[in-house]
C-alpha positions in Angstrom: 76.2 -9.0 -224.6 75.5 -5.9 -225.9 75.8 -5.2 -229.7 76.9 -1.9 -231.2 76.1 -1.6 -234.9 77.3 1.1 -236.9 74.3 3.2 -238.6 76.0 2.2 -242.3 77.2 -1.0 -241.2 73.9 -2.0 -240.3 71.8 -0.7 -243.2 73.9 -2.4 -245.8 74.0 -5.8 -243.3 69.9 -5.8 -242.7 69.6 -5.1 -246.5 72.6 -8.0 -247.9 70.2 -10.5 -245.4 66.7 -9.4 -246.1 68.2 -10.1 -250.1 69.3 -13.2 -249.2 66.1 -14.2 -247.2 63.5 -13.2 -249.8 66.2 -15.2 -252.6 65.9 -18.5 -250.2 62.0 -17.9 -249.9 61.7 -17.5 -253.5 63.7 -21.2 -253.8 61.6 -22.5 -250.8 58.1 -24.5 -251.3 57.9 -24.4 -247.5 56.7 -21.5 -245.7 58.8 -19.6 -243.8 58.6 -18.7 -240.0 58.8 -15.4 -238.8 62.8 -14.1 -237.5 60.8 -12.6 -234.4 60.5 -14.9 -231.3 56.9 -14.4 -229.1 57.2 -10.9 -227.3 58.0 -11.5 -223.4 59.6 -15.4 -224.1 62.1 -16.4 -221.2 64.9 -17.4 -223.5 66.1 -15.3 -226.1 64.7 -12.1 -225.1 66.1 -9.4 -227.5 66.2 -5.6 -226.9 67.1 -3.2 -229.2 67.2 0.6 -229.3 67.5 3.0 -232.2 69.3 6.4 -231.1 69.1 9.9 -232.1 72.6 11.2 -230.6 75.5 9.9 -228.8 75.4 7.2 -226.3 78.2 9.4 -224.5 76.0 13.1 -224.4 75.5 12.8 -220.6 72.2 13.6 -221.3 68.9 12.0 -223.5 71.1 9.4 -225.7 73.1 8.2 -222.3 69.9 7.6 -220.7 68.4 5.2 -222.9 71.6 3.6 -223.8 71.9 2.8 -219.5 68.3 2.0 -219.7 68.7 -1.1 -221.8 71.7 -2.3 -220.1 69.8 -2.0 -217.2 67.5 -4.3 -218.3 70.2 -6.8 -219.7 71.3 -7.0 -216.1 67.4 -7.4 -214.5 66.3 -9.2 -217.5 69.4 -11.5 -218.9 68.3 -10.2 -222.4 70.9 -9.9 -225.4 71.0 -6.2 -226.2 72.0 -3.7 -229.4 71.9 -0.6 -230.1 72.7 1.8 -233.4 73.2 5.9 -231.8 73.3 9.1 -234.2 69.9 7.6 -236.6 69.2 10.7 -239.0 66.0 10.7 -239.5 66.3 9.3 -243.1 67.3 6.3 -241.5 64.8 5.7 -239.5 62.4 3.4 -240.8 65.7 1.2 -242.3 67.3 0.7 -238.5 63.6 0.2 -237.3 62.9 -2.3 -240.0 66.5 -4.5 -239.6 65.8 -4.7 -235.4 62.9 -6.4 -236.5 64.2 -9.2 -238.9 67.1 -10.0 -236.9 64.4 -11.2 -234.0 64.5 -8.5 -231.5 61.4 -8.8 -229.2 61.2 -5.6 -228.0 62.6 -1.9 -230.2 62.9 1.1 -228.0 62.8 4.1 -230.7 64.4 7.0 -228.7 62.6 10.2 -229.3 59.5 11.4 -230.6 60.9 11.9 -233.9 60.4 8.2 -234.7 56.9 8.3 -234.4 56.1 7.8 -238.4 59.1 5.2 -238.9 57.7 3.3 -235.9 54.2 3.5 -237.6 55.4 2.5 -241.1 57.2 -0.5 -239.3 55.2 -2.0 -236.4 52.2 -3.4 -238.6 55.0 -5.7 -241.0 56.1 -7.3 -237.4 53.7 -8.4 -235.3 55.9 -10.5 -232.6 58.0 -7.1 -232.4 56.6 -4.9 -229.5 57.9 -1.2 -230.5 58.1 1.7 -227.8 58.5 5.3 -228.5 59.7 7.5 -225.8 58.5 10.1 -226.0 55.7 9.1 -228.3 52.7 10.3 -229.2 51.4 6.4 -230.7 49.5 3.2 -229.3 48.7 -0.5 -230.9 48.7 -3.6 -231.2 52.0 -4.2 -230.4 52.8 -0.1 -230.1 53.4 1.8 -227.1 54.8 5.1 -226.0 56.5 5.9 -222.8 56.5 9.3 -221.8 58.3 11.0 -218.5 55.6 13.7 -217.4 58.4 17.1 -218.7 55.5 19.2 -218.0 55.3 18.1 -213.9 59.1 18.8 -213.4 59.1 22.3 -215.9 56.8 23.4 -213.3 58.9 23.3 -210.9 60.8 24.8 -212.6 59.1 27.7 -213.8 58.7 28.7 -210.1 62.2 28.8 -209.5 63.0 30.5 -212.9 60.6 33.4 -211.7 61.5 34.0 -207.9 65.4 34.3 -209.4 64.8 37.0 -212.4 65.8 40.1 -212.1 65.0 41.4 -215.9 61.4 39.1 -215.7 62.8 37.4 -219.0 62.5 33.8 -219.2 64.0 31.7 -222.1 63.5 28.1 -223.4 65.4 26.2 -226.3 65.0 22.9 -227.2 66.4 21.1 -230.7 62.8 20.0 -231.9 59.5 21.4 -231.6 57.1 18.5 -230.6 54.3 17.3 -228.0 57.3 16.4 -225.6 59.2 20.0 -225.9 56.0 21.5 -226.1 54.6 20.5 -223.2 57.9 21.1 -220.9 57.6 24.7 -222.8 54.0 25.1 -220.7 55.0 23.7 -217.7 57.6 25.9 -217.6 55.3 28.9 -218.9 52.6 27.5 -216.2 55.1 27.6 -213.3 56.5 31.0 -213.8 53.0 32.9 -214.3 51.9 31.3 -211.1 54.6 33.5 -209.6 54.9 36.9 -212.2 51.5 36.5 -214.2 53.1 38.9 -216.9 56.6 37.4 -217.1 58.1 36.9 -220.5 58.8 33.5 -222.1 60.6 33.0 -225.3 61.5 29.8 -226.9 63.7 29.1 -229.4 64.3 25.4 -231.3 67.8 25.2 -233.1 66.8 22.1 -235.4 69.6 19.9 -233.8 70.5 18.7 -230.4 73.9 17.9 -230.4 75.2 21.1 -232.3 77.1 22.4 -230.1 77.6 25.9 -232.0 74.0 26.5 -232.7 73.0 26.1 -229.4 75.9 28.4 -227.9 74.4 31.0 -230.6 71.2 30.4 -229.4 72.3 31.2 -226.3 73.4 34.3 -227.1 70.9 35.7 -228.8 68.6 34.9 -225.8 70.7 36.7 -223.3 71.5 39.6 -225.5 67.4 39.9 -226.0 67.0 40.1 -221.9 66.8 36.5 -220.6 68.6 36.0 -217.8 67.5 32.3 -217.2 67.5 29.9 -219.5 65.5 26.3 -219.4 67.2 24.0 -221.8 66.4 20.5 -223.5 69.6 19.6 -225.8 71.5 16.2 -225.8 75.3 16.9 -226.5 74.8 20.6 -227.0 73.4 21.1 -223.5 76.6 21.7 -221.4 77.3 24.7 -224.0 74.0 26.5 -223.0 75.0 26.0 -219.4 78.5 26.5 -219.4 77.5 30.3 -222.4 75.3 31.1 -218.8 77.8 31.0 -216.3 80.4 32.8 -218.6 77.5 35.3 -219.0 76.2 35.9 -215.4 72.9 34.5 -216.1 70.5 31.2 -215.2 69.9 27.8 -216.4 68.2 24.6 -215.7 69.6 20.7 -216.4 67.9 18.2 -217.9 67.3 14.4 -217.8 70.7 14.4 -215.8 71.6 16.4 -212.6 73.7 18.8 -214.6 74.6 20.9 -211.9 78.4 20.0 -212.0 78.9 21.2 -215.5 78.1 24.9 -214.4 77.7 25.1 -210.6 77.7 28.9 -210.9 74.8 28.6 -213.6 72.5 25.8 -213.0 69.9 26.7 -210.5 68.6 22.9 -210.8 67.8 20.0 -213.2 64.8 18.3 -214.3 66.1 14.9 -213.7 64.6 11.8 -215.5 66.0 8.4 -214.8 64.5 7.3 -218.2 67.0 4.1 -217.7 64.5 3.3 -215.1 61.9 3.8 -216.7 63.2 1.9 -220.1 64.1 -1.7 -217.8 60.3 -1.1 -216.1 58.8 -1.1 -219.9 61.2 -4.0 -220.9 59.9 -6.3 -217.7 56.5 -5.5 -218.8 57.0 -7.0 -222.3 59.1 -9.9 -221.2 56.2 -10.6 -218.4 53.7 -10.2 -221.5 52.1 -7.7 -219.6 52.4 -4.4 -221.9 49.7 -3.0 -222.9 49.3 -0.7 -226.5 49.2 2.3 -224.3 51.0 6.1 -223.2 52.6 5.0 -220.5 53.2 8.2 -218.5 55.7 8.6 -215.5 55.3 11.6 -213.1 56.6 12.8 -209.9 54.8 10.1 -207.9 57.6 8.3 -209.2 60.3 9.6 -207.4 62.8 7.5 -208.4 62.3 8.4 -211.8 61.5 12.4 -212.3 62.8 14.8 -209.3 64.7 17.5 -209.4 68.3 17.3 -208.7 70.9 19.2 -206.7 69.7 23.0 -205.4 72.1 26.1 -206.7 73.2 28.8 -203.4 71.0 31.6 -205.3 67.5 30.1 -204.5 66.7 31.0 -201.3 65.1 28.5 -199.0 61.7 29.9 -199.1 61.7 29.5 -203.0 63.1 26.1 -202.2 59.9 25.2 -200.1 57.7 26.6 -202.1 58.5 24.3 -204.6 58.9 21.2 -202.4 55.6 22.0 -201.5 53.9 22.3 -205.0 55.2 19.2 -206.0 53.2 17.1 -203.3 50.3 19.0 -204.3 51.3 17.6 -207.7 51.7 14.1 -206.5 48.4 14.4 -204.5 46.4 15.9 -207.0 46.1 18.9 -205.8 47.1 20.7 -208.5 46.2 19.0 -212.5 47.0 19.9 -215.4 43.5 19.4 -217.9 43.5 19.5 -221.3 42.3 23.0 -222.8 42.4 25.5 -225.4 43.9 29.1 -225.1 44.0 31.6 -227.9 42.3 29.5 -230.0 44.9 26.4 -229.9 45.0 23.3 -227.8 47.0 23.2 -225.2 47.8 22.6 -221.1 46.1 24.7 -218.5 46.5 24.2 -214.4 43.7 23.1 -212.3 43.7 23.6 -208.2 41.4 20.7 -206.8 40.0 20.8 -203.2 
């Protein structure tokens, strides 16, 4: 079973039960045992995810929605989920998963990263997982897909296909996740055109489906004539504003390439419901760690690119093929290193 609360109607049910629990403590002269079963137990095992967006925006929400029923399936675990969590409801959604007993809290987006630290410490028999996060602990730890790997990729393609050497990138937050997809794209082109443009743009919401279209715009009217974008619901307007435009753009999480065949040269594709059921065996197996778990392309299962546009000719295709083995085997790195003074991404070619 999988349980959908509502965002109010599960604020005001964690808050009516947490009253009632501390009123039957207060009664009590017996001590009271945690809600929370033992992470990774073979009966009972409870996942829960807290969502950003919709579970139906074919893109970041529907992924880790599918990746928890996923792991109902593998896993026989009871499942819920609460979608469209403003971040002033964070900590509240975070804290109610907890008391109700779920063993394992998948927080969906780096944004969470301060509600899941507020949170974790008061439940120690929760194991919480950002994706996308930037935390590990005791019973903390973040699952990231590599963005930077597959932006790559993609900045190669993005490059050989210019014709006014202006690149764009919009995302709908500014964090280490977008941030690094931002250099990876960056990266990739200026391994082609060393003095290619890149601008990038963050709207403030990614499901807004008229700021991302004006977004858009602005980016073509400035000179870009492809676009990489990261948006949930609001990504099919950025592809669909490029193909009514004549210009570029890339898919993400999901091959996108249907919603604009004319526009989308090809997708950064992250099966992150994969990667979300291999995070929930680990718990219920007790084997997580309080760790950054990070998935790359060696994973091909999990990040690849999806379906090829006509425009990109079959040299550029191999070309790319090609760099991402020298990804897989090392070949090419990406180190940690500073550049104008700020910290950042840099490539590395190994022998």
């Amino acid at each position: 079973m999988t349980t959908n609360f509502s965002r109010r109607a599960f604020i005001l049910f964690g808050s009516v039960g947490f009253g009632v629990s501390l009123l039957l403590q207060a009664c009590s002269s017996k001590p009271t045992t945690p809600t929370a079963t033992t992470t990774g137990g073979t009966k009972g095992f409870k996942i829960a995810i807290a969502l950003p967006g919709l579970i139906t925006d074919k893109a970041w929400n529907q992924s880790g929605y599918e990746g928890i029923n996923l792991a109902k399936q593998k896993l026989g675990a009871e499942t819920a989920y609460v979608e469209k969590v403003a971040q002033a409801d964070q900590r509240e959604i975070l804290t109610d998963f907890a008391r109700k007993g779920y063993n394992l809290i998948f927080a969906h987006g780096g944004q969470f990263d301060a509600a899941i630290e507020q949170v974790a410490s008061q439940f120690p028999n929760t194991f919480f997982v950002g994706v996308n996060g930037n935390l590990k602990g005791e019973n903390i730890a973040s699952l990231r897909i590599d963005h930077l790997q597959a932006s790559y990729l993609c900045g190669i393609i993005g490059a050989s296909v210019t014709k006014s050497n202006k690149l764009a990138y919009i995302a709908g937050e500014k964090f280490p996740a977008t941030e690094g997809e931002l250099r990876g794209f960056e990266l990739g082109a200026k391994s082609v055109k060393p003095n290619i443009q890149i601008t990038s743009t963050f709207t403030g919401d990614w499901n807004d489906v008229a700021k991302a279209k004006e977004a858009t715009l602005a980016l073509i009217s400035s000179g870009a004539d492809v676009i990489y974008q990261w948006l949930d619901n609001a990504s099919a307007a950025v592809l669909q504003t490029a193909g009514e435009k004549g210009v570029y753009a890339f898919g993400n999480t999901n091959d996108q390439f249907d919603v604009a065949p004319k526009a989308v040269l090809t997708s950064a594709v992250k099966r992150l419901d994969l990667a979300i059921a291999y995070i929930a065996e680990l718990v219920k197996q007790k084997q997580i760690k309080g760790q950054i778990y990070t998935i790359g392309l060696e994973r091909t299962d999990i990040l690849f690119l999806g379906k090829f546009g006509t425009i990109i000719p079959e040299a550029v295709k191999q070309k790319v093929l090609n760099a991402k083995q020298e990804i897989v085997n090392k070949k090419i790195v990406f180190e940690d290193c500073k550049e104008a003074g700020k910290d950042t991404r840099c490539l590395k070619k190994t022998t």
